[in-house]
PQR file with spaces between the fields and no chain letter, atoms N, CA, C, O and H, PARSE charges and radii, in Angstrom:
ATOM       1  N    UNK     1     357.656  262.082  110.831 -0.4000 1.5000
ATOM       2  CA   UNK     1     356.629  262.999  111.257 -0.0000 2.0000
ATOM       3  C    UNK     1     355.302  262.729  110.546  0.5500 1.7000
ATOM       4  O    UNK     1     354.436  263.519  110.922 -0.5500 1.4000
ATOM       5  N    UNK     2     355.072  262.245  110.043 -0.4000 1.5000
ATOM       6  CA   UNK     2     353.947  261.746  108.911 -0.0000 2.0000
ATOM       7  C    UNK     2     354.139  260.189  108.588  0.5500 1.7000
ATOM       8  O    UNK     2     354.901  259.638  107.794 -0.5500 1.4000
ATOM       9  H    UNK     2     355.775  261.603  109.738  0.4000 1.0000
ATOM      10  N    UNK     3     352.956  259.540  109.691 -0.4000 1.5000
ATOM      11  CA   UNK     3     353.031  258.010  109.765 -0.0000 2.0000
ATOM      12  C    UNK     3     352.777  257.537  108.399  0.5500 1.7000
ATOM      13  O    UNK     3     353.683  257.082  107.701 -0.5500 1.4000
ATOM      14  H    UNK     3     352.337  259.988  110.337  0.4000 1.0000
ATOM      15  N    UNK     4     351.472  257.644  107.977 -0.4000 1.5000
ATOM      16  CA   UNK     4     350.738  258.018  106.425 -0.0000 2.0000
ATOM      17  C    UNK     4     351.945  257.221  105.361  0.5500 1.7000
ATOM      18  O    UNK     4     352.025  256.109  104.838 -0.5500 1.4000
ATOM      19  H    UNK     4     350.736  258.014  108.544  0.4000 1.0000
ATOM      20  N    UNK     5     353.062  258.848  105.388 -0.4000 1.5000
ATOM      21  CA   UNK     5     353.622  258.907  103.973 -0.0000 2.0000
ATOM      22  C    UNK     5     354.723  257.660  104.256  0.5500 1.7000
ATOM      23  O    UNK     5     355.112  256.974  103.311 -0.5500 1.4000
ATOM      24  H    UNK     5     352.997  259.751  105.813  0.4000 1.0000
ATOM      25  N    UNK     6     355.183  257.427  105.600 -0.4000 1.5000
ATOM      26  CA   UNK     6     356.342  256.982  105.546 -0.0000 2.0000
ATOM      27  C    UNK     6     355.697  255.530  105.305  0.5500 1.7000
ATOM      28  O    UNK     6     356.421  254.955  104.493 -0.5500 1.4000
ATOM      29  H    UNK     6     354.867  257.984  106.368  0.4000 1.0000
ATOM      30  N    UNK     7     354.772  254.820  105.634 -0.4000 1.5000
ATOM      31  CA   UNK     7     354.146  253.287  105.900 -0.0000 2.0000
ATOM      32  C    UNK     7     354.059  253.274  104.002  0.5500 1.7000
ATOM      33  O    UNK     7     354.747  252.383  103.504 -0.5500 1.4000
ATOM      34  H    UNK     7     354.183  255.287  106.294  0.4000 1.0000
ATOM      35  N    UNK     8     353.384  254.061  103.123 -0.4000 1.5000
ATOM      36  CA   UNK     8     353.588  254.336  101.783 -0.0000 2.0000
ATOM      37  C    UNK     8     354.499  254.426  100.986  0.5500 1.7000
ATOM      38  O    UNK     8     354.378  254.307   99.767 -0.5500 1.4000
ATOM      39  H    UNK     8     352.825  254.785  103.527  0.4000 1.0000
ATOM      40  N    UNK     9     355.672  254.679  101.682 -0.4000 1.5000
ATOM      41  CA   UNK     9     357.016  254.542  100.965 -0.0000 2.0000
ATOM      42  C    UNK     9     357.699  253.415  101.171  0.5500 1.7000
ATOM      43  O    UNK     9     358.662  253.171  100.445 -0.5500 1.4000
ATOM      44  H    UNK     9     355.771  254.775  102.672  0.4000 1.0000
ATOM      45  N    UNK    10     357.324  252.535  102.192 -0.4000 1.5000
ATOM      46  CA   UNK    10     357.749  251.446  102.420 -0.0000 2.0000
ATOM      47  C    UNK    10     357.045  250.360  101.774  0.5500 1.7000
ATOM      48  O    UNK    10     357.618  249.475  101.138 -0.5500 1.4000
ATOM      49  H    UNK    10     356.541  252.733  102.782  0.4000 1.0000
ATOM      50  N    UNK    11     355.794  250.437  101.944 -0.4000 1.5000
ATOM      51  CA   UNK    11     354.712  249.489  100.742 -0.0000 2.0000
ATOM      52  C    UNK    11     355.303  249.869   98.846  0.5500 1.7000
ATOM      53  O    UNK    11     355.615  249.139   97.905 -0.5500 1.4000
ATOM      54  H    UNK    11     355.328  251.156  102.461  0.4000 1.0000
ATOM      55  N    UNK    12     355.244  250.836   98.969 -0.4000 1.5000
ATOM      56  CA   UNK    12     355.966  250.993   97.007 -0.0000 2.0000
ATOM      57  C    UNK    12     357.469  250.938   97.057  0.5500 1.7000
ATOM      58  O    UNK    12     358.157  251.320   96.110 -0.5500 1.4000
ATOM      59  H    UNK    12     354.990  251.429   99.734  0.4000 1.0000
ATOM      60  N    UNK    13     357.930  250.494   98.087 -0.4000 1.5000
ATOM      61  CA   UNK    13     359.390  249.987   97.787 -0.0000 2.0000
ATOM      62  C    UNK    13     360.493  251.394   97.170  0.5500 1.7000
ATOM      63  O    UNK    13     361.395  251.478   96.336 -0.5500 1.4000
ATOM      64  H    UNK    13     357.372  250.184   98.856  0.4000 1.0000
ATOM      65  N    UNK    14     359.793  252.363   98.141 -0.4000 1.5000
ATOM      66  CA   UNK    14     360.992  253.607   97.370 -0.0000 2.0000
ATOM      67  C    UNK    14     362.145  253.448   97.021  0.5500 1.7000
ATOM      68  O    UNK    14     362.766  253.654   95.978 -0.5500 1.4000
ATOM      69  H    UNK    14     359.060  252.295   98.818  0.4000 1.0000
ATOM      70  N    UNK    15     362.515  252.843   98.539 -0.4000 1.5000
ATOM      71  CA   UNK    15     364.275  252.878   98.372 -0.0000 2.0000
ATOM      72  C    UNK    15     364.570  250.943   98.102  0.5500 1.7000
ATOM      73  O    UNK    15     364.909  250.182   99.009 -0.5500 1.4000
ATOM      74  H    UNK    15     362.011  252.676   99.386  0.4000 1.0000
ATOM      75  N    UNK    16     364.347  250.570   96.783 -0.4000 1.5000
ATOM      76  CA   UNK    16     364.628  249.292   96.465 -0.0000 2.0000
ATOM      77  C    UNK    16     365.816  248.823   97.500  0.5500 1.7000
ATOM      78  O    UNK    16     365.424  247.770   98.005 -0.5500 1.4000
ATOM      79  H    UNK    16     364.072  251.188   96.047  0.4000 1.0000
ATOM      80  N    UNK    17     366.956  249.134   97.961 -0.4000 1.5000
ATOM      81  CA   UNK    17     367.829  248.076   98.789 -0.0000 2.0000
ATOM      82  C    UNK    17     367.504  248.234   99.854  0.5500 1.7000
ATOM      83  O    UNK    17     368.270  247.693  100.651 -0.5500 1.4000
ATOM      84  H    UNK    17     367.274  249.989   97.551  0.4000 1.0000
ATOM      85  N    UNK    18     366.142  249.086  100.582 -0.4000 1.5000
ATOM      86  CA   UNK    18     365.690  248.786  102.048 -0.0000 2.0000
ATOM      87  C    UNK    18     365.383  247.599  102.456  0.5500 1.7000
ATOM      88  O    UNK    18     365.105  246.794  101.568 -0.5500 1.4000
ATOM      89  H    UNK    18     365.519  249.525   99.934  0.4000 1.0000
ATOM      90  N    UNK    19     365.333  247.111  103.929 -0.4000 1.5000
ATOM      91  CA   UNK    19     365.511  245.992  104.115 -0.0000 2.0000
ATOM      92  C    UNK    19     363.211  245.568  104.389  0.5500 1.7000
ATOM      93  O    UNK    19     362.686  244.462  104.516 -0.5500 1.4000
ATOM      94  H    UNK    19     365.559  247.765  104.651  0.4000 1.0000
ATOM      95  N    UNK    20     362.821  246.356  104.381 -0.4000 1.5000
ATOM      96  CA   UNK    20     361.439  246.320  104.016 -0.0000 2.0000
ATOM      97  C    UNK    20     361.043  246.287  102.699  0.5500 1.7000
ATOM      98  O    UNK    20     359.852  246.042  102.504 -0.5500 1.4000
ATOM      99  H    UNK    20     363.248  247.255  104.278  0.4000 1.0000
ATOM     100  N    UNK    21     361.866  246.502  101.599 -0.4000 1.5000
ATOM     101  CA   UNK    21     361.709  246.142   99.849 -0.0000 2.0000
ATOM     102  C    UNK    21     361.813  244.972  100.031  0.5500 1.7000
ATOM     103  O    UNK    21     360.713  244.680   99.563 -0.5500 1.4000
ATOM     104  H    UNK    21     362.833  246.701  101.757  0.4000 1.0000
ATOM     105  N    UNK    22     362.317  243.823  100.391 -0.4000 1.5000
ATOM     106  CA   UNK    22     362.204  242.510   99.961 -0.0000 2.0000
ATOM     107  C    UNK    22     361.376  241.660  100.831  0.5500 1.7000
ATOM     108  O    UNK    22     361.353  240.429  100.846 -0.5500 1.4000
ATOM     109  H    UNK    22     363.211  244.060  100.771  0.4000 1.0000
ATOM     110  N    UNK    23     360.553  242.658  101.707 -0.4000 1.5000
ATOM     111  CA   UNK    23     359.566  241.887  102.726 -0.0000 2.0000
ATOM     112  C    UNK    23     358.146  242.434  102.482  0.5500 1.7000
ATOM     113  O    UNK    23     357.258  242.678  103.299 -0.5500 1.4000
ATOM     114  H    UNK    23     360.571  243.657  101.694  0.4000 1.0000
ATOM     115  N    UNK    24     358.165  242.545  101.312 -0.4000 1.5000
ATOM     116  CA   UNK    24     356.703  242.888  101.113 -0.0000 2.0000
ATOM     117  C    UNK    24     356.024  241.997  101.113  0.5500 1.7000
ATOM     118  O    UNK    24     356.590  240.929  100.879 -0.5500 1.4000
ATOM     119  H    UNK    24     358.886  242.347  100.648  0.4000 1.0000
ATOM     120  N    UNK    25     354.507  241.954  101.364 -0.4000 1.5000
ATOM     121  CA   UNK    25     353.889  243.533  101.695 -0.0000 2.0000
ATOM     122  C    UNK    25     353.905  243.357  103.348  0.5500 1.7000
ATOM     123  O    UNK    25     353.711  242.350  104.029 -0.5500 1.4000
ATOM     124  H    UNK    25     354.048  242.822  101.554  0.4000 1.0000
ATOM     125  N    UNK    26     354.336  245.273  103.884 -0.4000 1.5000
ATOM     126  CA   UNK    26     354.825  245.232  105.153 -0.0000 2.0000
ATOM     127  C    UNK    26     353.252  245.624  106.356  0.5500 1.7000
ATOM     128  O    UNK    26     352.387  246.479  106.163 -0.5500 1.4000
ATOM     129  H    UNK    26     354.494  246.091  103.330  0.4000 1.0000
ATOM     130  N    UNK    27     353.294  245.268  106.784 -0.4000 1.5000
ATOM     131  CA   UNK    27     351.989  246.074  107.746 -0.0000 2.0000
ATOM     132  C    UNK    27     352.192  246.552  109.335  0.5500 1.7000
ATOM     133  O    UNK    27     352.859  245.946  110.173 -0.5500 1.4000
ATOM     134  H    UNK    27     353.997  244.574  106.940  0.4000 1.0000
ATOM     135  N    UNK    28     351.553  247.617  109.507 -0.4000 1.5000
ATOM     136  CA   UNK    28     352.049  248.733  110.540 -0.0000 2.0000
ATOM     137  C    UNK    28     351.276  248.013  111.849  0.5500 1.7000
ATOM     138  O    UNK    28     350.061  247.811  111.845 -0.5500 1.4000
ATOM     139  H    UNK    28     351.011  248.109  108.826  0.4000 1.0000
ATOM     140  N    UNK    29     352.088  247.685  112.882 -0.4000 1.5000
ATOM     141  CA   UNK    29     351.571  246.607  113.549 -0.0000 2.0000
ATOM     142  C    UNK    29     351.673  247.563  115.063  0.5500 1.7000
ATOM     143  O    UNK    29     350.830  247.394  115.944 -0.5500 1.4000
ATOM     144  H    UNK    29     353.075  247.849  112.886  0.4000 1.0000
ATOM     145  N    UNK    30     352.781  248.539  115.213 -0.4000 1.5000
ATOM     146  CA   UNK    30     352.603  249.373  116.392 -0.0000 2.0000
ATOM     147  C    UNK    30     353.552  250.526  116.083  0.5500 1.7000
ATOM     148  O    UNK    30     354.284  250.583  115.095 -0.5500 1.4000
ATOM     149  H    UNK    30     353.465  248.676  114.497  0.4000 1.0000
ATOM     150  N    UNK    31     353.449  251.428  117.038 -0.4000 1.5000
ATOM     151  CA   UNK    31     353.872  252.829  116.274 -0.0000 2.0000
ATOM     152  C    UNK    31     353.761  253.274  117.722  0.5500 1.7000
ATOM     153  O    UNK    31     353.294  252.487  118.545 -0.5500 1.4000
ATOM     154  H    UNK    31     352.854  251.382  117.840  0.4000 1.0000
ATOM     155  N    UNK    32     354.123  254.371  118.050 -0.4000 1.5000
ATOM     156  CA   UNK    32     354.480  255.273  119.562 -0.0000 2.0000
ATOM     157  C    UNK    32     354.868  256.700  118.967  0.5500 1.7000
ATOM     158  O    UNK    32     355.629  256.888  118.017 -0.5500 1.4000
ATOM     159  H    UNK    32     354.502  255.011  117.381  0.4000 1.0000
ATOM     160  N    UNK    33     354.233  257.615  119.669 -0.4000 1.5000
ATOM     161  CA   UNK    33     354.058  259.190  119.486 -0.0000 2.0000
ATOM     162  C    UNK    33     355.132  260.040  120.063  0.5500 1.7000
ATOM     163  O    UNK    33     355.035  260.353  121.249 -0.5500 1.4000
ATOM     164  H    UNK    33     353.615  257.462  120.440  0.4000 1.0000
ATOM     165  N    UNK    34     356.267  260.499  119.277 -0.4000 1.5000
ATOM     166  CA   UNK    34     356.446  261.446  120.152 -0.0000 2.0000
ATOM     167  C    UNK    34     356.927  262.991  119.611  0.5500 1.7000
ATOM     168  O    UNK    34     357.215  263.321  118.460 -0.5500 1.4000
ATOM     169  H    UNK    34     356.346  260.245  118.313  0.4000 1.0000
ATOM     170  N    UNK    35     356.908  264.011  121.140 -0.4000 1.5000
ATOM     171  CA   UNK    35     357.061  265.114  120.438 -0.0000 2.0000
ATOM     172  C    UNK    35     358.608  265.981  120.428  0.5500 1.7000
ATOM     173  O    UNK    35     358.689  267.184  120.676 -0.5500 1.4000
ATOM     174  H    UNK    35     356.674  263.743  122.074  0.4000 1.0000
ATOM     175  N    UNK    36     359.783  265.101  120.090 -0.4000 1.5000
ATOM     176  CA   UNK    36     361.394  265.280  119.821 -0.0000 2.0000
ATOM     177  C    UNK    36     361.664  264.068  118.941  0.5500 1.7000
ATOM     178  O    UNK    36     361.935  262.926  119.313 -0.5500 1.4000
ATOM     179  H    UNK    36     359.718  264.123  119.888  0.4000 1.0000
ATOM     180  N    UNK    37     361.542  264.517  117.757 -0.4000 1.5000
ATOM     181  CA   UNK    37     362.421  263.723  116.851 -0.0000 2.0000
ATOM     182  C    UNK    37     363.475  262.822  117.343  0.5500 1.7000
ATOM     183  O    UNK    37     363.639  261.654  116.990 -0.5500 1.4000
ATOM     184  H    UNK    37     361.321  265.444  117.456  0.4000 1.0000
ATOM     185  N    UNK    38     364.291  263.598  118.340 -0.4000 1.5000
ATOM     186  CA   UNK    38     365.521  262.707  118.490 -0.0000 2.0000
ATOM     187  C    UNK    38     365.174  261.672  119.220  0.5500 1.7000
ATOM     188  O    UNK    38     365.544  260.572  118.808 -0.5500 1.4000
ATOM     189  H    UNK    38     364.158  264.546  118.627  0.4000 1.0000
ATOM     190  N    UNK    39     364.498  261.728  120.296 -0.4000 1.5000
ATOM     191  CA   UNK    39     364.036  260.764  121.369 -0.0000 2.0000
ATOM     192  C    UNK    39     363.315  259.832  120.493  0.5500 1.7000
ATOM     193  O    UNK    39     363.122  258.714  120.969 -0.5500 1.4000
ATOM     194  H    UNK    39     364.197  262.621  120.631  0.4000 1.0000
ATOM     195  N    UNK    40     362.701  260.159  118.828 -0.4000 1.5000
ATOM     196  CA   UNK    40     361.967  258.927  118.116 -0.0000 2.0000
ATOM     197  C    UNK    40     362.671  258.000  117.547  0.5500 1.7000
ATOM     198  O    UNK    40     362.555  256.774  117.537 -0.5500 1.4000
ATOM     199  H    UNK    40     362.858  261.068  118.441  0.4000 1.0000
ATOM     200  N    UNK    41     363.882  259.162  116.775 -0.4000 1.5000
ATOM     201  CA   UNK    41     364.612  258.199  115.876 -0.0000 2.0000
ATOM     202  C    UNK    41     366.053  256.874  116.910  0.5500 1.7000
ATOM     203  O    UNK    41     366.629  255.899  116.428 -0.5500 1.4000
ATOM     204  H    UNK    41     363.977  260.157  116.783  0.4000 1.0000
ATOM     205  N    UNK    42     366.155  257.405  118.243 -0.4000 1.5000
ATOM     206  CA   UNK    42     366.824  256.645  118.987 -0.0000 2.0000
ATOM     207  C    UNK    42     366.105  255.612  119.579  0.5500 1.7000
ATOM     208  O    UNK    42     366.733  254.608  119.914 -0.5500 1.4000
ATOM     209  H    UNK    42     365.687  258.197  118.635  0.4000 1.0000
ATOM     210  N    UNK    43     364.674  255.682  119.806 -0.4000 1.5000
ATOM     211  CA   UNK    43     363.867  254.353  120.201 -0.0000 2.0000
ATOM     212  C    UNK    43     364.042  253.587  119.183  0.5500 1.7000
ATOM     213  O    UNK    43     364.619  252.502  119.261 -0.5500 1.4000
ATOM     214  H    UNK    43     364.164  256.498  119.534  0.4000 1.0000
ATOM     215  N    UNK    44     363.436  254.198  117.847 -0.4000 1.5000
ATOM     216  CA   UNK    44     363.195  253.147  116.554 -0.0000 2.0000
ATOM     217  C    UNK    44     364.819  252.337  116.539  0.5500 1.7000
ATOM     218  O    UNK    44     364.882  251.169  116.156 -0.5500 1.4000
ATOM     219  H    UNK    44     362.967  255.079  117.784  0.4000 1.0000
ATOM     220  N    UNK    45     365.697  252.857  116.854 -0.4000 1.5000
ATOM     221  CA   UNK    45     366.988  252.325  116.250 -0.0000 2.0000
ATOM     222  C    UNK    45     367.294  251.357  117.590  0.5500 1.7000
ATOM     223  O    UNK    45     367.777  250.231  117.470 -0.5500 1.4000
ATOM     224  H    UNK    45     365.646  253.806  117.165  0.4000 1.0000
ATOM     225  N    UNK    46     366.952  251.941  118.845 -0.4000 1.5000
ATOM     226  CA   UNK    46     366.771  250.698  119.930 -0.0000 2.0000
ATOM     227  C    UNK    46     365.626  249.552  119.309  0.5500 1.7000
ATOM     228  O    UNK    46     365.910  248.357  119.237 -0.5500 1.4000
ATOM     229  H    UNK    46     366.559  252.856  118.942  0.4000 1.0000
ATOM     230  N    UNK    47     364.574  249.988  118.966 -0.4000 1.5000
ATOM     231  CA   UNK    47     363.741  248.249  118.884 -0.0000 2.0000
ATOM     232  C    UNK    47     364.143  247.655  117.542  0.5500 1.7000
ATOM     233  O    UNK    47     364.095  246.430  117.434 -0.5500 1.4000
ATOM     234  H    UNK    47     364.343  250.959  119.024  0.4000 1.0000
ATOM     235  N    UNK    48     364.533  248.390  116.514 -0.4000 1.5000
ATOM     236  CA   UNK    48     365.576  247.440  115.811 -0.0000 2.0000
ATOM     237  C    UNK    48     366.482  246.741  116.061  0.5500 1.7000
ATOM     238  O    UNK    48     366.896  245.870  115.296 -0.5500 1.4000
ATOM     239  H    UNK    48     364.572  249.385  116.602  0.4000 1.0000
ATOM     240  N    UNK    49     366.991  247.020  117.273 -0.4000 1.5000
ATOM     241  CA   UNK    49     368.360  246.122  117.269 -0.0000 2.0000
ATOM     242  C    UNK    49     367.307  244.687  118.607  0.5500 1.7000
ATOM     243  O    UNK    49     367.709  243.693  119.213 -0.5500 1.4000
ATOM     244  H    UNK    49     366.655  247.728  117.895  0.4000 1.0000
ATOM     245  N    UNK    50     366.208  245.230  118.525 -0.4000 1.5000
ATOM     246  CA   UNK    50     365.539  243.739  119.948 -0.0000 2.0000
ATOM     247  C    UNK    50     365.547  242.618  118.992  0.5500 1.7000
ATOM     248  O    UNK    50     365.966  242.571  117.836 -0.5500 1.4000
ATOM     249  H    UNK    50     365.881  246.037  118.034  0.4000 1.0000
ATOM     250  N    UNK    51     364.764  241.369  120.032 -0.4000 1.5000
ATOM     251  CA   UNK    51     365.082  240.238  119.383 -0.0000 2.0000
ATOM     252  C    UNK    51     362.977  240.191  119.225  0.5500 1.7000
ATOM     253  O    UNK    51     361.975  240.813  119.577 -0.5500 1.4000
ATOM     254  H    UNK    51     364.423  241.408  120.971  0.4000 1.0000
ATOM     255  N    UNK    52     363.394  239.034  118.484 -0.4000 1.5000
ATOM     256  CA   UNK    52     361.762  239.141  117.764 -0.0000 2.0000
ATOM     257  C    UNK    52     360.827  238.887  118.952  0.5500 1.7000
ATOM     258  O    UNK    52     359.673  239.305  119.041 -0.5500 1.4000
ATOM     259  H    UNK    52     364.208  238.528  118.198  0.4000 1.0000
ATOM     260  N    UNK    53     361.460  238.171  119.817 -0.4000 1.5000
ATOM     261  CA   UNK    53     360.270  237.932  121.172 -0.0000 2.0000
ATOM     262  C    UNK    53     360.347  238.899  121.676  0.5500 1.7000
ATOM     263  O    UNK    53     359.165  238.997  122.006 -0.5500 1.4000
ATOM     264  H    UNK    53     362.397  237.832  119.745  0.4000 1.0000
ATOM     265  N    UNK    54     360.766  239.708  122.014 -0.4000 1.5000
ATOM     266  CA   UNK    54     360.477  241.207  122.473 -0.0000 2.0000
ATOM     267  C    UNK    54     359.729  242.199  121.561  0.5500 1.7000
ATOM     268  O    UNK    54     358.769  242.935  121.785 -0.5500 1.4000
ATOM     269  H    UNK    54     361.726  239.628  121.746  0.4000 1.0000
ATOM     270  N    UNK    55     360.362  242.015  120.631 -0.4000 1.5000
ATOM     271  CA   UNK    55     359.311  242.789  119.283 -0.0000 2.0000
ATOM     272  C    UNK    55     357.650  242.127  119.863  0.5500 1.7000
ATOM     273  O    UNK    55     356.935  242.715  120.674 -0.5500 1.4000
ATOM     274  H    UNK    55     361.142  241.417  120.449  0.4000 1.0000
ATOM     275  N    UNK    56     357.437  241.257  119.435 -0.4000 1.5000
ATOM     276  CA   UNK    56     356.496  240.817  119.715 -0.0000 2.0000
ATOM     277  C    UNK    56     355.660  240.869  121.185  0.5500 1.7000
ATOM     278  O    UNK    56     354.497  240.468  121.164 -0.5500 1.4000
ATOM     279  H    UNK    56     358.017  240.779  118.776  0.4000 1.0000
ATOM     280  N    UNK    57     356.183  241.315  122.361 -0.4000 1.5000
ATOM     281  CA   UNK    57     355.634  241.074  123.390 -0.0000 2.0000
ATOM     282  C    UNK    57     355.416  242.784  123.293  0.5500 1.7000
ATOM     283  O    UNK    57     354.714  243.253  124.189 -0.5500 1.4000
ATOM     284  H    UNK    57     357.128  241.641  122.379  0.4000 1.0000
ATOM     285  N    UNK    58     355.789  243.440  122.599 -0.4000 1.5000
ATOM     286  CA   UNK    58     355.762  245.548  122.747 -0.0000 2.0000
ATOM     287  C    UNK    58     354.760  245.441  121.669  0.5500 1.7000
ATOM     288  O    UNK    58     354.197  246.532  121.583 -0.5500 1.4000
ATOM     289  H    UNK    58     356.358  243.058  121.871  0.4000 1.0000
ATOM     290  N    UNK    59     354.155  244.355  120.558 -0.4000 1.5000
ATOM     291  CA   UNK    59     353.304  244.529  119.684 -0.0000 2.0000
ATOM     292  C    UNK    59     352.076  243.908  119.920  0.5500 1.7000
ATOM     293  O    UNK    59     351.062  244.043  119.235 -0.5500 1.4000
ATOM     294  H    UNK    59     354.612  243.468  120.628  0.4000 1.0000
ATOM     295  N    UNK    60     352.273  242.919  121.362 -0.4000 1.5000
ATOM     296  CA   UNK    60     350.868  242.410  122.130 -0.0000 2.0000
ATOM     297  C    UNK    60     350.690  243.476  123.244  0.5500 1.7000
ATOM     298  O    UNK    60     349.669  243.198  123.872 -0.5500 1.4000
ATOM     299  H    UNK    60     353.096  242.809  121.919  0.4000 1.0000
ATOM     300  N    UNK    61     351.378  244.750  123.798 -0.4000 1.5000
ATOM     301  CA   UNK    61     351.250  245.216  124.614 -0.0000 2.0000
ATOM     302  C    UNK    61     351.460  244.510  125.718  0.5500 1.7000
ATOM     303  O    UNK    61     350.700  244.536  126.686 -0.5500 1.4000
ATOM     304  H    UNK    61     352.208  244.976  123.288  0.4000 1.0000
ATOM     305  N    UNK    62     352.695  243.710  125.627 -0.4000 1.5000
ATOM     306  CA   UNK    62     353.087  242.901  127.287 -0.0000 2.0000
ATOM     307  C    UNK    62     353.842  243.575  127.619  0.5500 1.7000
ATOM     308  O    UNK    62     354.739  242.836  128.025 -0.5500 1.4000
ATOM     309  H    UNK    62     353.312  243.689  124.840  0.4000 1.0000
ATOM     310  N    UNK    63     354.264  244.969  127.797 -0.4000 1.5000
ATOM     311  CA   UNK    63     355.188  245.760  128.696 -0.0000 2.0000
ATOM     312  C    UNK    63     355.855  245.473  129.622  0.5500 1.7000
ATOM     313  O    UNK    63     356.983  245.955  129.717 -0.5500 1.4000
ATOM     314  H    UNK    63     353.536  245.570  127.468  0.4000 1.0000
ATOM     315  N    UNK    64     355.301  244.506  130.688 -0.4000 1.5000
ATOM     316  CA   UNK    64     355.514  244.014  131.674 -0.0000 2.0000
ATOM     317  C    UNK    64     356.373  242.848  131.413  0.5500 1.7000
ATOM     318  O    UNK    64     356.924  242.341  132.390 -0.5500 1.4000
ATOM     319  H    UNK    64     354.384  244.114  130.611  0.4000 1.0000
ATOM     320  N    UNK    65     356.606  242.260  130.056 -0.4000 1.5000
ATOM     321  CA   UNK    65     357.264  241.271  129.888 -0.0000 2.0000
ATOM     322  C    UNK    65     358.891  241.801  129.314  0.5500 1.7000
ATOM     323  O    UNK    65     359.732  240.912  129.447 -0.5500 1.4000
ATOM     324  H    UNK    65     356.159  242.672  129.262  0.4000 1.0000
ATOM     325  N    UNK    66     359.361  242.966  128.775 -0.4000 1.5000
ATOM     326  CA   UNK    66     360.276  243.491  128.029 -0.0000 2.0000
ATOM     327  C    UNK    66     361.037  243.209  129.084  0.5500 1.7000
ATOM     328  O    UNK    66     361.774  242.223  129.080 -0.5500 1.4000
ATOM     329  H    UNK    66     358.678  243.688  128.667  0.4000 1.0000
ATOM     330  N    UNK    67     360.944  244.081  130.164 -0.4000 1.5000
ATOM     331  CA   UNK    67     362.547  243.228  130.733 -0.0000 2.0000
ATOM     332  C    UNK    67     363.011  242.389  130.919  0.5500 1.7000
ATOM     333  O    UNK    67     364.184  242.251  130.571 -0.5500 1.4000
ATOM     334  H    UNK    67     360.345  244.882  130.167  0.4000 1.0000
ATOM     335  N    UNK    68     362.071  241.030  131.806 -0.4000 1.5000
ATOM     336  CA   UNK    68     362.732  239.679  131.371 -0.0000 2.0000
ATOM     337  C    UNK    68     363.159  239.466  130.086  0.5500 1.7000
ATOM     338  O    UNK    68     364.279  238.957  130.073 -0.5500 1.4000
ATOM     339  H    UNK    68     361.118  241.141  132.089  0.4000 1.0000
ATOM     340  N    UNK    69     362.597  239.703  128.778 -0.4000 1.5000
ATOM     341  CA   UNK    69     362.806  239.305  127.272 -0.0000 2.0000
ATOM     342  C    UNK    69     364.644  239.985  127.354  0.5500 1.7000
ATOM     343  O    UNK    69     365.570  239.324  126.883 -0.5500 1.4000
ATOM     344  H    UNK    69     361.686  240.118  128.788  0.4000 1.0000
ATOM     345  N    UNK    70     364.841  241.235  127.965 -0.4000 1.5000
ATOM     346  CA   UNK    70     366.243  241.934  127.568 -0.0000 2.0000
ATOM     347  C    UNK    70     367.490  240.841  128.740  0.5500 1.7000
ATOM     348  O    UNK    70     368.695  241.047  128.593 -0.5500 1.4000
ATOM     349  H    UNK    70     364.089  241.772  128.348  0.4000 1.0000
ATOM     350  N    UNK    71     367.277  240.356  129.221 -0.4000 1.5000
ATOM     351  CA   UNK    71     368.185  239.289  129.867 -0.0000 2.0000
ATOM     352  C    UNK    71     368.819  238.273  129.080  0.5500 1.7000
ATOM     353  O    UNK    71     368.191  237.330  128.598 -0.5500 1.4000
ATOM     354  H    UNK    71     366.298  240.189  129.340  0.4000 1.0000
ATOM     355  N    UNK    72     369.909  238.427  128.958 -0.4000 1.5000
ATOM     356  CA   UNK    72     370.900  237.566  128.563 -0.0000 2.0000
ATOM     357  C    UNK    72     370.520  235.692  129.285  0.5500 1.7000
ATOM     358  O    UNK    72     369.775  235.475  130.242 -0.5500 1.4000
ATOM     359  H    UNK    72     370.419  239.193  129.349  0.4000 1.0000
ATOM     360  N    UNK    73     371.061  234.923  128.712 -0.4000 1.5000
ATOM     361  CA   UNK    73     370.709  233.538  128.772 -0.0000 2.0000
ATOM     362  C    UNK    73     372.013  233.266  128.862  0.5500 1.7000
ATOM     363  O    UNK    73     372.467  232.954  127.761 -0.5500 1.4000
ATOM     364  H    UNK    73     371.666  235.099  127.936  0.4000 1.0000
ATOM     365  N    UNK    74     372.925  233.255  129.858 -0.4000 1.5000
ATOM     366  CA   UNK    74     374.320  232.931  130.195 -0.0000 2.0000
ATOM     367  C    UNK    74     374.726  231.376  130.598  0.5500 1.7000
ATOM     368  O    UNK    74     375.810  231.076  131.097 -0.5500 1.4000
ATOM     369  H    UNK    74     372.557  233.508  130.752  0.4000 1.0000
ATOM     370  N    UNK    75     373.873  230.626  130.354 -0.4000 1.5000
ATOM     371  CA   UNK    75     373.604  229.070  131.182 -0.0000 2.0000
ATOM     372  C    UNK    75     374.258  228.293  129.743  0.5500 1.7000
ATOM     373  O    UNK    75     374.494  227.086  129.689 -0.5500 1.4000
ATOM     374  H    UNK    75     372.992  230.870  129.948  0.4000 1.0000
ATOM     375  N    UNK    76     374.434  229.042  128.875 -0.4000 1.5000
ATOM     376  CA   UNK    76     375.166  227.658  127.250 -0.0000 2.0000
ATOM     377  C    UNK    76     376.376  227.802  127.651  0.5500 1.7000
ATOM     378  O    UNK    76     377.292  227.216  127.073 -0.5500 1.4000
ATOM     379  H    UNK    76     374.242  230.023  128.919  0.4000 1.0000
């Protein structure tokens, strides 16, 4: 609920075995508003589990590209 404190606790390494403590220094590259907690903390835990080219195409604002990126590559 407070972008601020939480981007600050992650830069001073609060919780030393977070997986942002050993990737310092971290920077806030995109962020999305909403007003139900639950609906926030289940996105964040969906784009954690994406792959970095998707990360990356939701942090250039290619929207239009996320679903091709979520397709499986079944051809190996």
């Amino acid at each position: 609920s407070n972008l601020h404190k939480r981007l600050f606790e992650h830069q001073s390494s609060k919780y030393p075995d977070s997986y942002t403590s050993q990737r310092l220094p971290v920077a806030l590259v995109y962020y999305a508003e909403f007003t139900d907690i639950n609906n926030a903390i289940a996105t964040e835990k969906q784009v954690k589990n994406w792959s970095r080219a998707k990360k990356e195409a939701l942090i250039a604002g290619e929207f239009n590209e996320l679903p091709n990126l979520a397709k499986k590559n079944f051809s190996k």
